[in-house]
C-alpha positions in Angstrom: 9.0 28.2 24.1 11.2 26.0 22.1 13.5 27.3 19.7 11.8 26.2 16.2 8.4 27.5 18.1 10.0 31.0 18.3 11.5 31.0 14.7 8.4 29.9 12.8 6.3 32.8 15.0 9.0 35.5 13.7 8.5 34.4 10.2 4.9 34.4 10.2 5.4 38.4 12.6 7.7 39.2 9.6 5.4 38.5 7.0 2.7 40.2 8.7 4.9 43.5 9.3 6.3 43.4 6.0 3.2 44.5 4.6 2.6 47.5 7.5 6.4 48.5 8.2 8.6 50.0 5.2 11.8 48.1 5.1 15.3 49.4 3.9 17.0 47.9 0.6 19.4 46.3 2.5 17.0 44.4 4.5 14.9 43.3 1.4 18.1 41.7 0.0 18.1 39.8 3.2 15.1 38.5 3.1 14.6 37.7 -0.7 18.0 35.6 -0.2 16.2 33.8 2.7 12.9 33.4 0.6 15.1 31.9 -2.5 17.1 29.5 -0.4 13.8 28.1 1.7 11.6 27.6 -1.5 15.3 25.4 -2.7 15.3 23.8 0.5 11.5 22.6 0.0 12.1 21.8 -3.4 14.8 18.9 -2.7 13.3 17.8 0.4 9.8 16.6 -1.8 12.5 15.1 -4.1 14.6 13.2 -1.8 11.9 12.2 1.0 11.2 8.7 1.2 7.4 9.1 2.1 5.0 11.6 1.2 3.8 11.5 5.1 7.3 12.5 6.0 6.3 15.9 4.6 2.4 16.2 6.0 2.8 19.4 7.3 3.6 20.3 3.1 -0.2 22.2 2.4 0.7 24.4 5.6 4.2 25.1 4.7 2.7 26.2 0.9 0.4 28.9 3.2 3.6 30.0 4.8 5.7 30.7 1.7 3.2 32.0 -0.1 2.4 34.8 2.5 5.8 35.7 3.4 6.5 35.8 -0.4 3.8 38.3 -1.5 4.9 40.4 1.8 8.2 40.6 0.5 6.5 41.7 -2.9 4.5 44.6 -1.8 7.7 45.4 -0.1 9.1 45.9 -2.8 7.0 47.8 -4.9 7.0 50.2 -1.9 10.7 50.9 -2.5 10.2 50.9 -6.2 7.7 53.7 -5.9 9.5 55.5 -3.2 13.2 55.6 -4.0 13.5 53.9 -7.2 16.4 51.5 -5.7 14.7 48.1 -4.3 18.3 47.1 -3.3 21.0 44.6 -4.6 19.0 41.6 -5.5 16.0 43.0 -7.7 18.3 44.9 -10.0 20.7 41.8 -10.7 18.0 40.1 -11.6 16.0 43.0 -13.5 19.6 43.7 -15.2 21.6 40.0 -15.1 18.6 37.6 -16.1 16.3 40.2 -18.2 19.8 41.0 -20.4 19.7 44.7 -19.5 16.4 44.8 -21.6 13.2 45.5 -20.6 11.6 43.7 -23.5 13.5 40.4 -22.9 13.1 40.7 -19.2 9.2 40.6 -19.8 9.4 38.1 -22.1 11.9 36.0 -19.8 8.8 36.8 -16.6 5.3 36.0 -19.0 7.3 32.6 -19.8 8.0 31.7 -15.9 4.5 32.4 -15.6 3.1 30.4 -18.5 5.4 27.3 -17.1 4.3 27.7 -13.4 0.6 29.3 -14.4 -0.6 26.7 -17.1 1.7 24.1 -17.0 3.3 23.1 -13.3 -0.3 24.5 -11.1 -2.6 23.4 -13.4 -0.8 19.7 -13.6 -0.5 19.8 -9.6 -3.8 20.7 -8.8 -5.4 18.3 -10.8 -3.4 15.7 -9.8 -4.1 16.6 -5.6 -7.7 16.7 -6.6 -7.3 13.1 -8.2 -5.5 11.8 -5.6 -7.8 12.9 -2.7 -10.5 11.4 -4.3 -8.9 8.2 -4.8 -7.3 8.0 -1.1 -10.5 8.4 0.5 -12.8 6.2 -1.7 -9.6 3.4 -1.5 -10.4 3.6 2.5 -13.1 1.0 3.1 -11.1 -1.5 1.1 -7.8 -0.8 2.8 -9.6 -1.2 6.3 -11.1 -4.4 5.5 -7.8 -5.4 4.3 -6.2 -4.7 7.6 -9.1 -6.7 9.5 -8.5 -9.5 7.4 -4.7 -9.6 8.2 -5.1 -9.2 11.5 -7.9 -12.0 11.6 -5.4 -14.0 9.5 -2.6 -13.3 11.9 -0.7 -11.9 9.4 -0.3 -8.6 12.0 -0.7 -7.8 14.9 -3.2 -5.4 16.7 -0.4 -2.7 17.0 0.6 -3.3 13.8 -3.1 -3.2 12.3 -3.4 0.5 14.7 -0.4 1.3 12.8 -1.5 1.1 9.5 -5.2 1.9 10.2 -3.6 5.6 11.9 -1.7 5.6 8.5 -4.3 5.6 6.3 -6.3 8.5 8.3 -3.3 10.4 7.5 -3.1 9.8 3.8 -6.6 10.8 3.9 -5.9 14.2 5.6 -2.6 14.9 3.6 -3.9 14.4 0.2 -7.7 16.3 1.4 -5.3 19.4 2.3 -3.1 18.5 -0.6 -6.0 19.5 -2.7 -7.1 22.6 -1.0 -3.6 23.8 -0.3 -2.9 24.1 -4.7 -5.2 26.9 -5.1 -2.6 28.6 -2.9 0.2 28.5 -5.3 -2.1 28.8 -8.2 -3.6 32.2 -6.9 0.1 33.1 -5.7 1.4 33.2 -9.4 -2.0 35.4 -10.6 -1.5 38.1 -8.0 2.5 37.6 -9.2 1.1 38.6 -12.5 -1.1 41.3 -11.6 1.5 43.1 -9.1 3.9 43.3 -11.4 1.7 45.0 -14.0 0.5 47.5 -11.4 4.4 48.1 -10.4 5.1 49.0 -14.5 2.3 51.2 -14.4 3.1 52.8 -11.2 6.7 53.0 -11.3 6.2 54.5 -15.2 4.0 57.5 -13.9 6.0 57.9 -11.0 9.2 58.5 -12.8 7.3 60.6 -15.4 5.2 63.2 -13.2 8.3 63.0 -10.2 10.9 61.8 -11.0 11.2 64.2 -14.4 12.2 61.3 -16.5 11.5 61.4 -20.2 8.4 58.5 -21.0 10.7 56.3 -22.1 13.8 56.5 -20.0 11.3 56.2 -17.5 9.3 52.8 -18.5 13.0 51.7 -19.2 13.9 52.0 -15.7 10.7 51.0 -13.8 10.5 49.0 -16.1 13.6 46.7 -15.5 13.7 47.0 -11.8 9.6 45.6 -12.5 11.1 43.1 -13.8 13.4 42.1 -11.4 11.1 42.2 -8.5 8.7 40.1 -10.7 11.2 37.3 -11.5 13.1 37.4 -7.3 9.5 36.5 -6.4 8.3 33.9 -9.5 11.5 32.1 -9.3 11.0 31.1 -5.9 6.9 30.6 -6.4 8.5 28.4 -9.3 10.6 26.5 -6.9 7.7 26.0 -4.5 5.1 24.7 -7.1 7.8 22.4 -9.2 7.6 20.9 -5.3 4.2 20.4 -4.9 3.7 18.9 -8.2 7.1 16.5 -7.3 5.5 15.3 -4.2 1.9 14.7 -5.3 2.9 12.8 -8.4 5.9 10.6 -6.5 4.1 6.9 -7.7 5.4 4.7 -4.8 4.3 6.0 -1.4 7.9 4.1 0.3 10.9 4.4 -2.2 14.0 6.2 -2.7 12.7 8.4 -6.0 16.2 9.3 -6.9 16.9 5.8 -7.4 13.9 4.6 -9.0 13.7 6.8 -11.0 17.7 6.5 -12.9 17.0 2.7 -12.8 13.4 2.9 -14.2 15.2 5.6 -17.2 18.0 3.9 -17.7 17.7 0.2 -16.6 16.9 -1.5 -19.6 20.4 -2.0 -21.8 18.6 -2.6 -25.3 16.9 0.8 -24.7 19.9 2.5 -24.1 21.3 0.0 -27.2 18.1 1.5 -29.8 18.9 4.9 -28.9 22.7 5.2 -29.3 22.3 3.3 -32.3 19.3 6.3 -33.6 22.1 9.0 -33.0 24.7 7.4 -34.8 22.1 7.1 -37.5 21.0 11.0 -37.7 24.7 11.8 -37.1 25.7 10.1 -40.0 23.3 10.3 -42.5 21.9 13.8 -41.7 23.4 16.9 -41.6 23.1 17.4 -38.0 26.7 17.6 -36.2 28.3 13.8 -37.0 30.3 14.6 -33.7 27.7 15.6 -31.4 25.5 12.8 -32.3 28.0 10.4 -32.6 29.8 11.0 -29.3 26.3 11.1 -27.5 25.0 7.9 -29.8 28.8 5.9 -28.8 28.0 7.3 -24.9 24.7 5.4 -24.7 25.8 2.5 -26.2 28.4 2.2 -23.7 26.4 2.8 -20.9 24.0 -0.3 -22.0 27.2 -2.2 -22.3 28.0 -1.6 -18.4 24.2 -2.1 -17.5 24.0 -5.2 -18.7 27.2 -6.3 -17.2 26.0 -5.2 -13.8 22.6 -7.0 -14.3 24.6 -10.4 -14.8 26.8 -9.5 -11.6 23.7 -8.6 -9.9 21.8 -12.1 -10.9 25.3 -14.4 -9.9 25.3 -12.3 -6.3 21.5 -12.7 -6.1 21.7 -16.8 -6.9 25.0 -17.0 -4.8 23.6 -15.1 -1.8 20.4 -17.1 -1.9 22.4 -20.3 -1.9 24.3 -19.2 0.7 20.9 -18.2 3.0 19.1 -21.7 2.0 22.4 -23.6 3.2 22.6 -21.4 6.8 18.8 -21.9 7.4 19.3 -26.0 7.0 22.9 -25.9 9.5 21.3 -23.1 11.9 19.4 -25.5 14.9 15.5 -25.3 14.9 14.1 -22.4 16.8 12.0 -24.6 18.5 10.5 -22.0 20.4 8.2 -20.6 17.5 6.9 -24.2 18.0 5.6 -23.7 21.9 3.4 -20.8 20.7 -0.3 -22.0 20.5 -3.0 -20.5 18.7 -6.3 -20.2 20.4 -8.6 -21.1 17.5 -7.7 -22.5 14.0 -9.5 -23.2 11.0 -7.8 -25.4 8.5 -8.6 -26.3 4.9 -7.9 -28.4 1.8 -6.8 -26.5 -1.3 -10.4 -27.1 -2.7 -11.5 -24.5 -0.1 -8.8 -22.0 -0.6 -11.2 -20.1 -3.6 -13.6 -19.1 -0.5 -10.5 -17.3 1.8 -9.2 -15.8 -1.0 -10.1 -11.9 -1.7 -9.1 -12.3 -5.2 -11.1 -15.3 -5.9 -14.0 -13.6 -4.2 -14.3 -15.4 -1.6 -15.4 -14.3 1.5 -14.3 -16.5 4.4 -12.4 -13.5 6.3 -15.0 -11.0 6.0 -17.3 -13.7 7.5 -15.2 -14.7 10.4 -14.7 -10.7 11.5 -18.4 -10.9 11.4 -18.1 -13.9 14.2 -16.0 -12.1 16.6 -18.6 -8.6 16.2 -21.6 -11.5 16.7 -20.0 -13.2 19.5 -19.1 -9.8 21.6 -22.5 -8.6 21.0 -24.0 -12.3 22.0 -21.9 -13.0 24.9 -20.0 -9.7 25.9 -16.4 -11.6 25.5 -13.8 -10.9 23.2 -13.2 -13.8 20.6 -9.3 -14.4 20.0 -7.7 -13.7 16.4 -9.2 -16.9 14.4 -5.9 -18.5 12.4 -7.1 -19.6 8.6 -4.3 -22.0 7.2 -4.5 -24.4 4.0 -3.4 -27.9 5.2 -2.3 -29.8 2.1 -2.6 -33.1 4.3 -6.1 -32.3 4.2 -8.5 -33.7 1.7 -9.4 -30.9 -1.3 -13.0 -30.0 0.3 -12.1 -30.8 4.0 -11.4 -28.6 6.9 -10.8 -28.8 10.5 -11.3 -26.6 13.7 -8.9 -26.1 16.6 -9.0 -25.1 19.9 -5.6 -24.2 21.4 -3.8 -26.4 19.0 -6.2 -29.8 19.0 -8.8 -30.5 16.4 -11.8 -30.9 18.2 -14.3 -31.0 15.1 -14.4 -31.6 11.2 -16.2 -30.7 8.4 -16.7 -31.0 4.7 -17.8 -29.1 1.8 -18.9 -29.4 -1.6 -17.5 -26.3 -3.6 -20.4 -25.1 -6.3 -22.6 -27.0 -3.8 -25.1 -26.1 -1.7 -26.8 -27.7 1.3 -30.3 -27.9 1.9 -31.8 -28.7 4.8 -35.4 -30.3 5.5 -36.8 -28.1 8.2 -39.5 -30.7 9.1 -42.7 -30.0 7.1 -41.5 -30.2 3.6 -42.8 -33.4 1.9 -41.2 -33.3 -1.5 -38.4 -34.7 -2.0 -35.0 -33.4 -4.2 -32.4 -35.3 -5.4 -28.7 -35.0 -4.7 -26.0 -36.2 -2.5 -27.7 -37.4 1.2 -24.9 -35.4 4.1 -25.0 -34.3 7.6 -25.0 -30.4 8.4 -21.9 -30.0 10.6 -23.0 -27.7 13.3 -25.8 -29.5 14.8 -26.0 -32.9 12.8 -28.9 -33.0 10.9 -29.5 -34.6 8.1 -29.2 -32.7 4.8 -28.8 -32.9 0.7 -26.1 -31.4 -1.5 -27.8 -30.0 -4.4 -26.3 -27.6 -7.2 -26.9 -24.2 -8.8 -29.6 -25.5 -11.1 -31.7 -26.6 -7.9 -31.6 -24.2 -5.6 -33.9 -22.0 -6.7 -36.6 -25.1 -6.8 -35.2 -26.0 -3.5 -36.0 -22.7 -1.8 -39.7 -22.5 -3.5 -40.6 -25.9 -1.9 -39.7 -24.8 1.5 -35.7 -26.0 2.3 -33.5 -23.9 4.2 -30.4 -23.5 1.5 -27.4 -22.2 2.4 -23.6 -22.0 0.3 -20.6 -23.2 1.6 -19.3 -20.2 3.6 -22.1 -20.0 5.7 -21.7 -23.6 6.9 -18.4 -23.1 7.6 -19.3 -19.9 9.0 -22.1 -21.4 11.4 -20.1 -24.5 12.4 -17.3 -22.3 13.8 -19.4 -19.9 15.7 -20.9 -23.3 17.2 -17.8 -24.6 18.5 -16.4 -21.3 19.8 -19.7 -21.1 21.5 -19.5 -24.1 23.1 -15.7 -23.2 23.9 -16.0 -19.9 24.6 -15.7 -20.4 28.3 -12.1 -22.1 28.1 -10.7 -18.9 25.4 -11.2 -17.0 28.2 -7.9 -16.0 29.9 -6.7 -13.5 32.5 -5.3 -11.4 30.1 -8.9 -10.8 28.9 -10.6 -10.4 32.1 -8.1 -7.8 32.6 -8.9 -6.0 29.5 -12.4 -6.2 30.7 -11.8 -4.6 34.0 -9.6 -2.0 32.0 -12.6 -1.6 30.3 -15.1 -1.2 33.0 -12.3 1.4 35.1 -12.3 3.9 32.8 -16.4 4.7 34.2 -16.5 3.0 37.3 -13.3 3.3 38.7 -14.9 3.2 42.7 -16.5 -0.5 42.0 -13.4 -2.0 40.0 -10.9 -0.5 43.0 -13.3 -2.2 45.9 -13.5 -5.4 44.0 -9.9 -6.2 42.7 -7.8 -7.5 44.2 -9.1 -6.4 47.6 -12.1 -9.0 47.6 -11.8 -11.0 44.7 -8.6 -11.7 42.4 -8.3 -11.6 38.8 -8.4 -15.7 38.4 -11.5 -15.7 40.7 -13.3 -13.1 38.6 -12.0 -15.5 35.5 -13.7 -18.1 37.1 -16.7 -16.8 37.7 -16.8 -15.4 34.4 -16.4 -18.6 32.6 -19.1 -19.9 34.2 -21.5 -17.7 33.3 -20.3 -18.5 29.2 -20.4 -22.2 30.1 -24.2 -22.2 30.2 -24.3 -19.2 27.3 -25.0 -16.9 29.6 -23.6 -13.1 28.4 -21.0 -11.1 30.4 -21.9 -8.3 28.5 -23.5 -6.2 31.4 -20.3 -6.7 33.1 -21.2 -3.4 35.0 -23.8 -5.6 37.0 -21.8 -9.0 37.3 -18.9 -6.8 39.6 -21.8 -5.1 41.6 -23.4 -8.4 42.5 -19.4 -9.5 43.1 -18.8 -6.7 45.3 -22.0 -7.1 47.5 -21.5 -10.8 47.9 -17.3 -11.2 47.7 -17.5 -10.7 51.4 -19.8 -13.3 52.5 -18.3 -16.0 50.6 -15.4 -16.9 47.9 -16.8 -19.4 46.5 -16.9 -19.0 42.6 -19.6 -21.6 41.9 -21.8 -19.4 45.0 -20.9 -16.2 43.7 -21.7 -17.5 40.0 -25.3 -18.3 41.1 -25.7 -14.6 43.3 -24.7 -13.8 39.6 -27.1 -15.4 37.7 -30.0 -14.2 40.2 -29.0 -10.2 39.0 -29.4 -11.1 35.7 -32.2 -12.6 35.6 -34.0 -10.2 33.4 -31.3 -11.3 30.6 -31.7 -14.9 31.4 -35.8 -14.6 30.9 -35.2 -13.1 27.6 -33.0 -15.6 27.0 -35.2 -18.7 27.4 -38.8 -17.5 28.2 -40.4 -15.9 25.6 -42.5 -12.6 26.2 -46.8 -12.9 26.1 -45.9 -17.0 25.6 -46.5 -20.1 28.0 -43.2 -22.2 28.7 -42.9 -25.7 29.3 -41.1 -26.8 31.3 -39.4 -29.5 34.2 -39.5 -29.9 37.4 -37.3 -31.0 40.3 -39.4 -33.6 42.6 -38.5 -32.2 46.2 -37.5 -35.6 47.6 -34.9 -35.7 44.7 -33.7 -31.8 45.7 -33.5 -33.7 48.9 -31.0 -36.0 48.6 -28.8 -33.8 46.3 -28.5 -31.2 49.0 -27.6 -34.0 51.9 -25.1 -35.6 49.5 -23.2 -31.6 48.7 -19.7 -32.2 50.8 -18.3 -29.1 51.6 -14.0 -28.8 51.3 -11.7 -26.1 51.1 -11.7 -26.9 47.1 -15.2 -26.6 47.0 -18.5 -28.6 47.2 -19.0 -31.8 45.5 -21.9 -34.7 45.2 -21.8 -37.8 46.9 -24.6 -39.3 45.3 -25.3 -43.0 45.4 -24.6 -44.4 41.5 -28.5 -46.3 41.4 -30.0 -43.1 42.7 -27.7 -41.1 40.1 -28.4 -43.4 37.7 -32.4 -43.3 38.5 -32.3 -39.3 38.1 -30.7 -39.6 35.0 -33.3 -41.9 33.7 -35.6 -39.7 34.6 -34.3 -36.8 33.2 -33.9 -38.6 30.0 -37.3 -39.6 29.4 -38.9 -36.2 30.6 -36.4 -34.7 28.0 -37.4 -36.7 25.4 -41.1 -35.6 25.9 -40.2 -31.9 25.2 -37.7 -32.4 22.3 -40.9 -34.7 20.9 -42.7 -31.4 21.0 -40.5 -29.6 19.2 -39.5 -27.8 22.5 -36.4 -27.0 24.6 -35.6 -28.9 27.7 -35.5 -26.4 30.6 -35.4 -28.0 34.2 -36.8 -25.8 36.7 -35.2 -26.2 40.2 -35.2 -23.8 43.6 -31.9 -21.6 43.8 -29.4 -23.6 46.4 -30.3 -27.0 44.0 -29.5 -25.6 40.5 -26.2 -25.9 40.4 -25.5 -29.2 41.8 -28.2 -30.2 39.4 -26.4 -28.8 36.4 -22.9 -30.4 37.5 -25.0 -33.7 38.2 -26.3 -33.8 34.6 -23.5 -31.8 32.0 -21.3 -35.0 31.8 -25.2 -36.9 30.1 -27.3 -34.0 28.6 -24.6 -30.8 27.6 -27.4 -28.8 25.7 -29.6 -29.4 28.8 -31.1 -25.6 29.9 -31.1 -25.6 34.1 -32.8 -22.3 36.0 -33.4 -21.6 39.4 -36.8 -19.7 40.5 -34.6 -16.8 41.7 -33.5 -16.0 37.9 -36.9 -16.1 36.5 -39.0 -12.8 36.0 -42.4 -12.4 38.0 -44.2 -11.5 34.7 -43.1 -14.9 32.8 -45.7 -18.0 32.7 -44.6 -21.2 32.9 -46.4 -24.6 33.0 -44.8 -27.7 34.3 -44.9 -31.0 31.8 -42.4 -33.3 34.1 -41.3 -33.9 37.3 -37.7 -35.7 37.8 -38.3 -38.4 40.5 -35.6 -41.1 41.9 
């Protein structure tokens, strides 16, 4: 056992044994010394600590003194009763503080108690109770703040665990805060109620045993009552004037010593008012002209030096920040803050800033922390920290998306606006400013406040200004999402995935596959919107297949084929006839004798006409489903599909191509095309 283990257990075993085991006078003094000088040591630890959390073990430490102190009392009072002489330290301060006086020595104890009783407990527990409820209803709001920092890249994820572990403690300390005042607050009633008993006792004892006259004897017991009472108040004093320091300390991080001189005397015409007032009364009344005066002349002086340090103060400040603006032009760029490159940006004009900005109410973060939950739940991939920055080069109501540093789309917003879209069937037409929607080009209408309401009651799909910016960015990390995916996130996925299935991720990585080809494989699979989310599956098809062949563009389709029930659910709807496209065999044909197999990989050789002829197919068979109102989904057998899909991403990216092997038996389809040459 450690050393601080073994001297916390003996004061807890002396506490206990205390109240059992009859202790000499001699050992009482000991202990009542040790009592007084740990409730002092308490007392200027909560005034000097920095941070209430550097004390969060406080509410226990209260349970600790305030057992050990009530065992030392009913010590005590068993030497009282017994031998009439409770040693050194109860009769000094029976005899010293009470004046040799029973009567002022009771008056001296029922005021301690009235200060700590009414005053210092009654403050402190009402302030614990306060504070715990504020701490834990402030928690939501504090979270979300940390998400939005850490979305803004303000922080960082350790730094967000930091603060979020941080918080739970508050919650804790200031919950046990609250609980652990009724402990000093009972402490000083059974104070109250021992000593009475002790007067009572100690009187009757002297009387019927002792052979003392009544009131030699309530002089005695009396006094040494006394004493006991104030060796065990004093310290309970001590203890609570701690609590209450360290429940009320205002700033949570701050030297209070220091804060609190500068905050009382800081201000020089303050100190200037009241030297002045005591010259006054000094003068004029016939309080003491010299007492007055010399305090009145002391203050005066001291707002004198004040505000000469304030002015030194301001010239260092000015200087010092001069001095800092001057090294930061002559020190050489740190160009290497440049070379870092953010995954995904969003930048603004200032007209947008209102909808980032908590205080504005806006609610641009919030939204894009909702994106990243959407897009792990959608895809089963991690979305990187999403930078918001105003751009001042930027028109007011313009912003622009990034992906690892180039803009690779742009939008603009109408602030008070709000878009409404024509979903097809509406006939009516509103007036207001003809646009495009962002995310999928459509054509749409700007209307205001006033309209919407009409808007929505004639059928159009209305929607504010954060939502299209919301939408357009989960579009384009959608569409990206396959790029954002890096090794280091794969291996957080495997990480993932190890801590239950530590057999499958062992016998995949490295020993068949390695991380980059599992990256590969991965991306993919989020190319064509396909979810990664059953990851559990994707290694198991990996790991039954990584032997045969590794081939990342083969193993993707082995893939595919496993989740097949995910990619029917995707595309097929259940108790619902599909249309669909067809491959024409001839045309599966000539893909498959045109596949060139290299170390690399396998790529088409296909003639450009005969390319050119399946595109035009494709093109026209497409159009007749998007004329429907339908999704273009070709339909080709399993060793075709991906060939097909390289063949056609460069012309048709939104184009939807499935093998056989990845649709469920149960799903009805009915073909509406064939692709010929």
């Amino acid at each position: 056992m450690k050393k601080a283990d073994i001297g916390v257990a003996l004061y807890l075993l002396a506490a206990v044994i205390f109240f059992i085991v009859p202790i000499n006078s001699t050992l009482l003094d000991v202990m009542l010394a040790l009592n007084i000088s740990i409730a002092l040591i308490v007392l200027f630890n909560t005034l000097f600590v920095r941070e209430v959390l550097d004390m969060s073990f406080f509410p226990t430490l209260l349970l600790f003194t305030t057992i050990f102190r009530i065992s030392l009392n009913v010590s005590s009072t068993r030497l009282i009763l017994t031998t009439g002489s409770p040693g050194n330290v109860v009769e000094t301060f029976g005899n010293f503080v009470g004046g040799g006086d029973m009567i002022v020595g009771a008056v001296v104890f029922v005021i301690l108690i009235i200060i700590q009783f009414v005053v210092i407990n009654k403050g402190s527990e009402r302030v614990a109770e306060v504070s715990a409820r504020f701490t834990l209803d402030a928690m939501p709001g504090k979270q979300m703040a940390i998400d939005a920092d850490l979305n803004t890249g303000a922080i960082t994820e350790a730094q967000a665990r930091e603060r979020r572990n941080k918080i739970q403690e508050e919650a804790g300390f200031f919950g046990s805060m609250d609980g652990a005042t009724k402990y000093v607050k009972g402490d000083a009633a059974a104070g109250l109620i021992i000593t009475f008993v002790n007067l009572i006792g100690g009187t009757v004892m002297g009387v019927m045993r002792g052979g003392l006259e009544f009131s030699e004897a309530i002089q005695r017991y009396g006094l040494l009552t006394m004493g006991d009472g104030l060796c065990s108040q004093i310290p309970s004093l001590l203890i609570s004037l701690a609590t209450g320091i360290l429940v009320t300390k205002a700033s949570k991080d701050a030297d209070f010593s220091n804060i609190l001189v500068s905050q009382l005397f800081g201000i020089p015409k303050v100190l200037y008012l009241v030297g002045t007032t005591l010259v006054f009364l000094g003068a004029v009344t016939p309080l003491n002209v010299v007492l007055f005066g010399a305090l009145g002349i002391a203050f005066i002086v001291a707002g004198r030096m004040v505000d000469k340090s304030i002015g030194i103060e301001s010239i260092e400040e000015e200087v010092s920040q001069a001095e800092t603006e001057a090294e930061e032009i002559r020190k050489p760029e740190n160009v290497v803050s440049l070379l870092q490159v953010d995954p995904i940006e969003l930048e603004f004009g200032y007209g947008i800033i209102p909808l980032a900005d908590v205080n504005q109410g806006g609610d641009l973060l919030d939204r894009v922390v909702m994106i990243r939950r959407q897009i792990a739940l959608e895809l089963g991939t991690v979305v990187p920290i999403i930078r918001l920055r105003d751009n001042i080069q930027l028109n007011p109501n313009q912003y622009i998306i990034k992906i690892k540093g180039i803009q690779v789309t742009e939008g603009e917003i109408l602030f008070d606006h709000y878009m409404a879209m024509n979903p097809g069937y509406v006939e009516e037409e509103i007036t207001g400013i003809p646009t495009f929607e962002p995310s999928f080009h459509l054509p749409a209408i700007w209307i205001t406040e006033s309209q919407r309401e009409r808007a929505e009651s004639l059928g159009y799909t209305v929607v504010d200004p954060p939502s299209i910016i919301a939408t357009h960015l989960t579009e384009v990390i959608r569409l990206h999402i396959a790029e954002l995916l890096t090794r280091q996130d794969v291996q957080n996925l495997v990480n993932n995935l190890k801590e239950s299935n530590p057999v499958l991720v062992d016998e995949l990585v490295p020993k068949l596959l390695g991380l980059g080809e599992i990256q590969k494989v991965l991306q993919n699979l989020l190319a064509e919107g396909i979810s990664i989310r059953d990851l559990l599956t994707v290694f198991e098809t990996l790991a039954d297949h990584a032997q045969a062949t590794r081939d990342t563009d083969v193993l993707t389709e082995y893939v595919r084929q496993s989740l097949k029930r995910a990619i029917s659910n995707k595309y097929f709807p259940a108790n619902e006839t599909t249309s669909v496209i067809t491959l024409d065999p001839k045309v599966e044909q000539e893909i498959m004798s045109s596949v060139k197999q290299t170390e690399q990989g396998a790529y088409l050789t296909l003639d450009p006409d005969k390319t050119k002829a399946i595109m035009g197919s494709v093109e026209e068979e497409v159009s007749k489903l998007e004329n429907m109102g339908k999704s273009a989904i070709v339909i080709t057998s399993p060793i075709v599909r991906m060939y097909f899909k390289k063949l056609t991403e460069e012309y048709f990216k939104d184009l939807i191509v499935v093998s056989y092997n990845e649709v469920e038996s149960n799903v009805e389809l009915q073909s509406v095309g064939m692709v010929t040459a």
